[in-house]
C-alpha positions in Angstrom: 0.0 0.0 0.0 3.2 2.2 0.7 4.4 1.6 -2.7 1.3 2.4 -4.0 0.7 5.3 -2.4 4.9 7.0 -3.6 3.9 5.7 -6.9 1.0 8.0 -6.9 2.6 10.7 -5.7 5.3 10.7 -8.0 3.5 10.4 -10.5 1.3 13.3 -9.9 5.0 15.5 -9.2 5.6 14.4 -12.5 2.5 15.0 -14.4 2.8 19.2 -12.5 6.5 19.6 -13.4 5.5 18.5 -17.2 2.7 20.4 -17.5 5.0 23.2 -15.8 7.6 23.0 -18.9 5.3 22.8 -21.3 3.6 26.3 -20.3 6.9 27.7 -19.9 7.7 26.1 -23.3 4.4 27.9 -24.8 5.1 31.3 -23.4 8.5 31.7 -24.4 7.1 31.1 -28.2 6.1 34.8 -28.1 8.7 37.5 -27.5 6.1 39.2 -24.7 4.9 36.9 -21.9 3.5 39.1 -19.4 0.6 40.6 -20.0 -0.5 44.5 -19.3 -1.3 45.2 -15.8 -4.4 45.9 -14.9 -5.7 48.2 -12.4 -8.6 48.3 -9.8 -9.2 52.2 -11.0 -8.0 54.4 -13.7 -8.6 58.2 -13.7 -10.0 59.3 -17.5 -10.3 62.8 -17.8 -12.5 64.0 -14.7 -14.1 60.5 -13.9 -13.1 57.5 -12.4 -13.5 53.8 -13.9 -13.8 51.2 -11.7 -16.6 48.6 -13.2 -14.8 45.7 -15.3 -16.2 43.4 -17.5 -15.5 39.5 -18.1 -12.1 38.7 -19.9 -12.8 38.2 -23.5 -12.8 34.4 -24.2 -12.9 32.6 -27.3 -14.2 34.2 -30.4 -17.6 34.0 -30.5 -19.6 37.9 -30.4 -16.2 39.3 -28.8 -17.0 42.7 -29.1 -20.1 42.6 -26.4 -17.2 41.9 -23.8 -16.6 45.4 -24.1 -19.8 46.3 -22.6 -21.4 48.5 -24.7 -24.5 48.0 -26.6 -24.6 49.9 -28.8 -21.5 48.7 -30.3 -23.1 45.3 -30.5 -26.1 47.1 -32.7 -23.4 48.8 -34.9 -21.7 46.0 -35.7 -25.0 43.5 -36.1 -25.6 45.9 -38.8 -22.5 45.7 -40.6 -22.6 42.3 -40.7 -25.7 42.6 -42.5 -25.5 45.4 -44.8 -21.9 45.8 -45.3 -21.3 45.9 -48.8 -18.0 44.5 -48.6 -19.0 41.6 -47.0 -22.2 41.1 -49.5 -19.2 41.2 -52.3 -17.5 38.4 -50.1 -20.5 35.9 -50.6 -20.8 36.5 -54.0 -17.5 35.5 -54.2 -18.6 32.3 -52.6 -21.8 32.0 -54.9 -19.1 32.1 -57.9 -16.6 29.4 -56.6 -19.8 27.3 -55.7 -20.9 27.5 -59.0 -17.1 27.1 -60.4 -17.2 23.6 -58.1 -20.2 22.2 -59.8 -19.1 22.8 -63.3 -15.7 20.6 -62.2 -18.4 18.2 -60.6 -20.2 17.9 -64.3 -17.2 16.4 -65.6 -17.8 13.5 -63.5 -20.7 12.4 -65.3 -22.2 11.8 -68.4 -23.6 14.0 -70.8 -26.7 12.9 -72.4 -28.6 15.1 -75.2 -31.7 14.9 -77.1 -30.4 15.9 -81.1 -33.1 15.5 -83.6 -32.3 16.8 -86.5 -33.6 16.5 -90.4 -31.5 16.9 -93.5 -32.3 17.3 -97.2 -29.5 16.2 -99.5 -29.5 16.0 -103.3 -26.8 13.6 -105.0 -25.3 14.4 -108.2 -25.6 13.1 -111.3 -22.1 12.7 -112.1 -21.4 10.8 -108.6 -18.2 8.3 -108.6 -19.9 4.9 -109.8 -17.9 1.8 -109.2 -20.0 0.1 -112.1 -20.0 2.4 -115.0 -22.4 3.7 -116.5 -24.4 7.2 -115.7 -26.5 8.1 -112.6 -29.0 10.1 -112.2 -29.4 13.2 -109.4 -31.6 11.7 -106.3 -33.0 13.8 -103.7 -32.9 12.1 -99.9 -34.6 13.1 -96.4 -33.2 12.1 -93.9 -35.1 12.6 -90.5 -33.2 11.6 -86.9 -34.1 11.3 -83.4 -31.1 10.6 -81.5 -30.1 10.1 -78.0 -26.5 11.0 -77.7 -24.3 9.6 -75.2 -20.5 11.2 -74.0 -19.0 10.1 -71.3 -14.7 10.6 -70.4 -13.6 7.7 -68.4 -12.2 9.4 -65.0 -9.5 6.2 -64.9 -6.6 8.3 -63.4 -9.0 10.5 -61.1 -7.8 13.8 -63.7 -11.4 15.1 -62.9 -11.6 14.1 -59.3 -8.8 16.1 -58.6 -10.4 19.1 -60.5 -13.1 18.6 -58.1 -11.5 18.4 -55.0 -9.2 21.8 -56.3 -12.8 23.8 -56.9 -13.8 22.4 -53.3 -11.0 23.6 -51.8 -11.4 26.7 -53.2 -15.2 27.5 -52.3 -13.6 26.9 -48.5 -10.7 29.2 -49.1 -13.7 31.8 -50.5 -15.7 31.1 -47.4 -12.0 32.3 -45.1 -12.0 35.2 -47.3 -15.4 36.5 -46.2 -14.5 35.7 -42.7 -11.4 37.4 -42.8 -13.7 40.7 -44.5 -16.2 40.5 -41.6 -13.4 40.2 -39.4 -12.2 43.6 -41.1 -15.2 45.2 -41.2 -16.3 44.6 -37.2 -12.7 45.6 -36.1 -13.1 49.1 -37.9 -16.4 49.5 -36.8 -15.4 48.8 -33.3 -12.3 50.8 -33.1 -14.3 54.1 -35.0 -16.5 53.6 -32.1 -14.1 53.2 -29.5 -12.5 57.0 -31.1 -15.7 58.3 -30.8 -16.3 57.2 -27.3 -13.0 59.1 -26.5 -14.4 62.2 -28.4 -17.6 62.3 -26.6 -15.1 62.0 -23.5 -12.9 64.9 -24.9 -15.8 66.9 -25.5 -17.2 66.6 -21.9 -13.8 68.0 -20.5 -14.0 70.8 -23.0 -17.4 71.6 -22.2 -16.0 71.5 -18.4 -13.1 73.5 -19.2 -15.0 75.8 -21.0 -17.3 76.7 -17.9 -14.0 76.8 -16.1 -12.5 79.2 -17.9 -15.5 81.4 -18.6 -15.6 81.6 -15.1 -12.0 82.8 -14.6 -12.9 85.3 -17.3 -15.7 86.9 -14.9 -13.3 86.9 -11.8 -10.4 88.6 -13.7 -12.6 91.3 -15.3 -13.8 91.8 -11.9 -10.7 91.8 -10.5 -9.4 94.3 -13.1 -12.5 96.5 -12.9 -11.2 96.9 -9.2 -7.6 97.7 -10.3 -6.1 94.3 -8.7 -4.9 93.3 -11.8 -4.0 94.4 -15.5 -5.8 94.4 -18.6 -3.5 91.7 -19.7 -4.9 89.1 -17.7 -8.3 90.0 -19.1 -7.0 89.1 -23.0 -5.2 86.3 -21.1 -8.5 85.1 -19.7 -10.4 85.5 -23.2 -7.4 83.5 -25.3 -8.0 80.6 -23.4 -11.4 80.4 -23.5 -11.5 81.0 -27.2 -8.8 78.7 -27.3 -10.7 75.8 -25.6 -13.6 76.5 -27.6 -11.7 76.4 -30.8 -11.1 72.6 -29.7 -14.4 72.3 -29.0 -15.7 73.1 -32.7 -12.6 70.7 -34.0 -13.8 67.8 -31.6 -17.5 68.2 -33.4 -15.5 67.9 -37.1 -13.4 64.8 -36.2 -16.9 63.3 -34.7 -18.7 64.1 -37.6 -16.5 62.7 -39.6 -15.8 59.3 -37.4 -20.1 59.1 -38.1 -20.1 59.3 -41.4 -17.2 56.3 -41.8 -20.0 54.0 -39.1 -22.3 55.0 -41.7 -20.6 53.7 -44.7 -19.4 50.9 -42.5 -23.0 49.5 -41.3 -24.7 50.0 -44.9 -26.5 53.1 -43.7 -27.3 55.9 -45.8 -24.9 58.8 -44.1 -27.7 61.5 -44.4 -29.8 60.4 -41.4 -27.5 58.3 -39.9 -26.3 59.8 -36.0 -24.6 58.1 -33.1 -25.8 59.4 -29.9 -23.0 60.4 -27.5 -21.8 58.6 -24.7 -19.6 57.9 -22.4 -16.6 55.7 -20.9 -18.3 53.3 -18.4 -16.2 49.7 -18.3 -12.6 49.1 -17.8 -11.3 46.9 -20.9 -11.5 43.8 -21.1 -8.3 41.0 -20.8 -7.5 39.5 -23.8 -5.7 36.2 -23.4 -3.0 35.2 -26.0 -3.6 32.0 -28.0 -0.8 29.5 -28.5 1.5 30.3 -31.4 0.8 26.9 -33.2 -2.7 27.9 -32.6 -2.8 30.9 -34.6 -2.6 29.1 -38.7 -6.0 27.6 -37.5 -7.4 30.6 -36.1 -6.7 33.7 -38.3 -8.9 33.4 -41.7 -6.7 35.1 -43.7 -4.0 32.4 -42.8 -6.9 29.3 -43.5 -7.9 30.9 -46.6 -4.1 30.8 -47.5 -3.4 27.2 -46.8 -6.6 25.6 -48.9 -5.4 28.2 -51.6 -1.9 25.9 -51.5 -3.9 22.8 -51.3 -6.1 23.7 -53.9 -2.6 24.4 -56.4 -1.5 21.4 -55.0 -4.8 19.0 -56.8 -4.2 21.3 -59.3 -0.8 20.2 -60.6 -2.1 16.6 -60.1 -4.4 17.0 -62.3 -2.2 18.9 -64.9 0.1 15.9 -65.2 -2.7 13.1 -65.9 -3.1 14.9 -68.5 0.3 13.2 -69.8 -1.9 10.0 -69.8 -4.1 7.9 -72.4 -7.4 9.4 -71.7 -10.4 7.0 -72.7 -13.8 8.5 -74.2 -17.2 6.5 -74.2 -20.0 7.7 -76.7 -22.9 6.5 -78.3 -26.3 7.2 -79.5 -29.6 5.9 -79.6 -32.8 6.3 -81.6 -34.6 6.5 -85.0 -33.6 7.4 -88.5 -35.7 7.6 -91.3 -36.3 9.0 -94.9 -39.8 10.1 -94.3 -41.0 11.4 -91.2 -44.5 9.1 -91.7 -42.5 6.4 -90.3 -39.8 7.8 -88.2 -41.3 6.4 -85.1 -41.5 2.6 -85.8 -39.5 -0.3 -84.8 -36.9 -0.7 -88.4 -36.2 2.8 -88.1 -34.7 2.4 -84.9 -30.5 3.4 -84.7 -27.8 3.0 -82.4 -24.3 3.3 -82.4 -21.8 2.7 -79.5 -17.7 3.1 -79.0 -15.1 3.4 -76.9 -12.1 6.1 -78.1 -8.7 6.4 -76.5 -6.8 9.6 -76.5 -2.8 9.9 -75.9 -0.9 12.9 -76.7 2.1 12.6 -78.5 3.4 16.1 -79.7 1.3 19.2 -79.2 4.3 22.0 -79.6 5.3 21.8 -75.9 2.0 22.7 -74.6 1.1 20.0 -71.9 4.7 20.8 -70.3 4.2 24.6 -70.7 1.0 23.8 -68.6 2.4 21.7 -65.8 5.4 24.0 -65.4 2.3 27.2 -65.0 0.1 24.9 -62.3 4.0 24.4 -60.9 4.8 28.1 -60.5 1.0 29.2 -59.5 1.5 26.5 -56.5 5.0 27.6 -55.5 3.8 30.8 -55.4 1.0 30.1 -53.3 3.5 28.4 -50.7 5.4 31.5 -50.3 2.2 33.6 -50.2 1.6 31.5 -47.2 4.8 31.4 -45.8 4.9 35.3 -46.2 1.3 35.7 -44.3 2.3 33.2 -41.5 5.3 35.5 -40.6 3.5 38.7 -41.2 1.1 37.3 -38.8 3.4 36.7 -36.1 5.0 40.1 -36.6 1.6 41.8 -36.4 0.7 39.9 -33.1 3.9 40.6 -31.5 4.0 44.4 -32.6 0.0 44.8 -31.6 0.9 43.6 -27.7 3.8 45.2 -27.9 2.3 48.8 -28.5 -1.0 47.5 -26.3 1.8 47.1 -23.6 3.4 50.7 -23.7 -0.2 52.0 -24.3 -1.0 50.6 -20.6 2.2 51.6 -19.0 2.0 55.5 -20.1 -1.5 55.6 -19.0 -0.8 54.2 -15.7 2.3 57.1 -15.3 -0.3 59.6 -16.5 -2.6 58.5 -13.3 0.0 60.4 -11.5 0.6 63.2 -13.8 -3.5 64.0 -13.4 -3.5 63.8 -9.8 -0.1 65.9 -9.4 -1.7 68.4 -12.6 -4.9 68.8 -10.4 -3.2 69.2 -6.8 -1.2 71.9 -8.5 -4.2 73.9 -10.4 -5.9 73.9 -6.8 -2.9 75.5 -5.1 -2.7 78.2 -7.6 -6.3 79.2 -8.0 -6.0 79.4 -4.4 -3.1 81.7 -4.3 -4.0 83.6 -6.7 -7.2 84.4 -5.2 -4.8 85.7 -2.4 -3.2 88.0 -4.6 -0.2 86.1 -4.2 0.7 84.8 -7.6 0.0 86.6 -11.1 -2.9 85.3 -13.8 0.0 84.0 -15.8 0.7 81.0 -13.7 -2.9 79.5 -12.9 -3.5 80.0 -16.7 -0.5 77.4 -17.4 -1.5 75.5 -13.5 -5.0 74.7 -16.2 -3.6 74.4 -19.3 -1.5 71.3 -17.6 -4.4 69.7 -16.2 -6.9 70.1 -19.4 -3.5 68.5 -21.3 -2.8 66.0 -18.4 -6.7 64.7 -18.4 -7.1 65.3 -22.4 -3.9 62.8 -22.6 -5.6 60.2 -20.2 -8.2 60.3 -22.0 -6.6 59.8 -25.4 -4.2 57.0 -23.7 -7.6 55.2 -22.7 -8.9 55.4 -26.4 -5.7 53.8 -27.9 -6.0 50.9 -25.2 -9.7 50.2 -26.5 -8.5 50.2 -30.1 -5.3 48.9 -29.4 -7.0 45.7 -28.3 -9.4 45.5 -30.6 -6.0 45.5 -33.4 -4.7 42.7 -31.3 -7.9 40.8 -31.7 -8.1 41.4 -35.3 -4.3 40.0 -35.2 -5.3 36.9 -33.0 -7.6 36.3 -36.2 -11.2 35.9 -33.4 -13.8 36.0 -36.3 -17.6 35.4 -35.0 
């Protein structure tokens, strides 16, 4: 029982220090392990966020991690009404219908030709016996049913088949890969308007602010406490602030009208109502590298593009091969329609013909050495997209990772920004310290909360680039 019980726990050592490497082994596979640190509360311009969300898993409907709504709406409609993705599946419908025409091949064709001829013979016809003929008129009337049928003995058209097959799937990726495009955009234009509407608050803040700093001075100045200087100081800033107000509604504006193309919507009538930061963003976990070829759609579509080359060039070279041909027809021949339905006028005719080419100029050669060169370029294609998605993976966490780090340092830049406006509106007040200095104590904070804001924005698109890069298609 002793032994039993040390086999046991061995084992189980074992079976945790394996499972150990082999994380360790997975990690190292990208060049960042660690991921951003998150924080219970993050200052964005003059509000504090504190509620989280779930971490985003798997990749079904990612986007409502993020907890907004209408986001989910936005991007329900552009998958929908996006043109870009309605070119995508007819795409689809083309290679579907590019598949069955390969799949006729694999069967017989069978055709109804009746047909009637009139034919007169000459007089001076070659006549074996001597001797002269005379001119004869002849009907001929024929209802045959025609048989052709290539013998698929070295599976030429299978391969054809499989190739188109291949292909319809590679178009299917491709769509994925454009919704994929399409939902990413729509979520990170949302996610800059969501920091515009949060830019625009502080504005409208700083405005009031500043307008009230206008009525103090010009009070203060009435009373000959200060200079008219500090008055035209006052009025620059509020113009100044204002001035960003009226470029914050162009950039939003704009933003609207790229959601409207986005979502199918006619841009005339189409309006986002504002809102504001609410959630913390969500943690996006990193898939294994080995995982990624069978994740990103762009990279599937790739690989059944090579495979599809691949049945491709074996099909090419049966062509090198005898290729056997079955036809034959079936029916009724006659000189006079009367009796062109009756049992002697029935005809048939049935053969079997083989095909094997022997000198055509080059040209089967030419055409394996093209399916060749289409295939090896398809492999680098792949090759190059495998890399490019490793590099765009690494570099999205990478800036997602600085992105975090400055707006953790600007948490303290706010607070010390604000502590410091406070002290010099206070001391100013006092008569201690000139105009000049609180105006550039509230320049730094609008600039210090402005930046936090901004910083927040980039995270929120900056993961939604990462999941575009993981490939997490609905």
């Amino acid at each position: 029982m002793k032994y039993l019980t040390y086999i046991t726990v061995i084992t189980a050592l074992f079976l945790v220090m394996f499972q150990g490497y082999s994380q360790i082994d997975s990690l190292q596979k990208w060049r960042w392990q660690a991921s951003p640190q998150e924080n219970a509360a993050l200052f964005i311009g003059k509000d504090t966020i504190t509620k989280t969300v779930q971490p985003l898993l798997g990749n079904k409907e990612w986007w409502t991690s993020f907890g907004y709504p209408e986001l989910d709406s936005l991007i329900g409609l552009a998958i929908k009404n996006n043109i870009d993705v309605k070119i995508a599946q007819t795409k689809i419908e083309q290679a579907r219908a590019q598949k069955r025409i390969a799949m006729s091949t694999l069967f017989p064709a069978i055709r109804l030709e009746p047909s009637f001829l009139r034919q007169e013979l000459s007089g001076n016809r070659p006549n074996p016996f001597g001797g002269q003929l005379s001119r004869v008129n002849l009907n001929s009337f024929e209802m045959p049913l025609t048989l052709n049928y290539k013998l698929d003995i070295f599976g030429e058209n299978i391969d054809q088949v499989k190739a188109g097959n291949l292909l319809t799937n590679a178009n299917e990726e491709i769509k994925k890969e454009v919704i994929l495009q399409v939902i990413t955009e729509v979520a990170q234009n949302y996610f800059l308007l969501l920091q515009l509407d949060a830019e625009k608050n502080l504005l409208k803040d700083t405005e009031q602010t500043r307008i009230h700093n206008l009525e103090i001075t010009t009070i203060r100045n009435g009373a000959g406490l200060v200079s008219q200087i500090d008055v035209l100081r006052a009025r620059s800033e509020l113009s100044s602030v204002q001035v960003q107000q009226k470029n914050n509604e162009k950039i939003r504006t704009e933003i609207e009208l790229i959601l409207a193309l986005l979502t199918g919507a006619d841009a005339t009538n189409f309006t986002i109502a504002p809102t504001t930061i609410q959630f913390m963003p969500p943690e996006i976990l990193l898939l294994d590298k080995d995982l990624i070829p069978m994740a990103r759609p762009d990279l599937k579509a790739a690989k059944l593009r090579l495979e599809s080359s691949e049945k491709l060039v074996q099909s090419q070279k049966k062509q090198l091969l005898p290729a056997f041909y079955l036809s034959g027809s079936y029916g009724y021949l006659s000189g006079d329609s009367s009796n062109l339905i009756e049992d002697d006028s029935k005809n048939w005719v049935a053969g079997i013909t083989a095909s094997l080419p022997i000198f055509e100029g080059g040209k089967k050669r030419s055409e394996i050495k093209l399916r060749k060169s289409e295939l090896e370029e398809n492999r680098e294609k792949y090759n190059q997209q495998l890399l490019l998605s490793y590099q765009q993976i690494e570099n999205s966490y990478a800036q997602l990772k600085w992105i975090h780090e400055q707006l953790l340092a600007q948490q303290e830049f706010v607070s010390a920004a604000l502590d410091a406006a406070s002290l010099t509106s206070e001391r100013y007040r006092k008569g201690l310290v000139n105009y000049i200095d609180v105006v550039d104590a509230e320049r730094q904070v609008l600039e210090a909360e402005q930046l936090s804001v901004q910083l927040f924005g980039q995270e929120l698109i900056g993961r939604v680039t990462l999941i575009k890069a993981l490939g997490l298609t609905p």
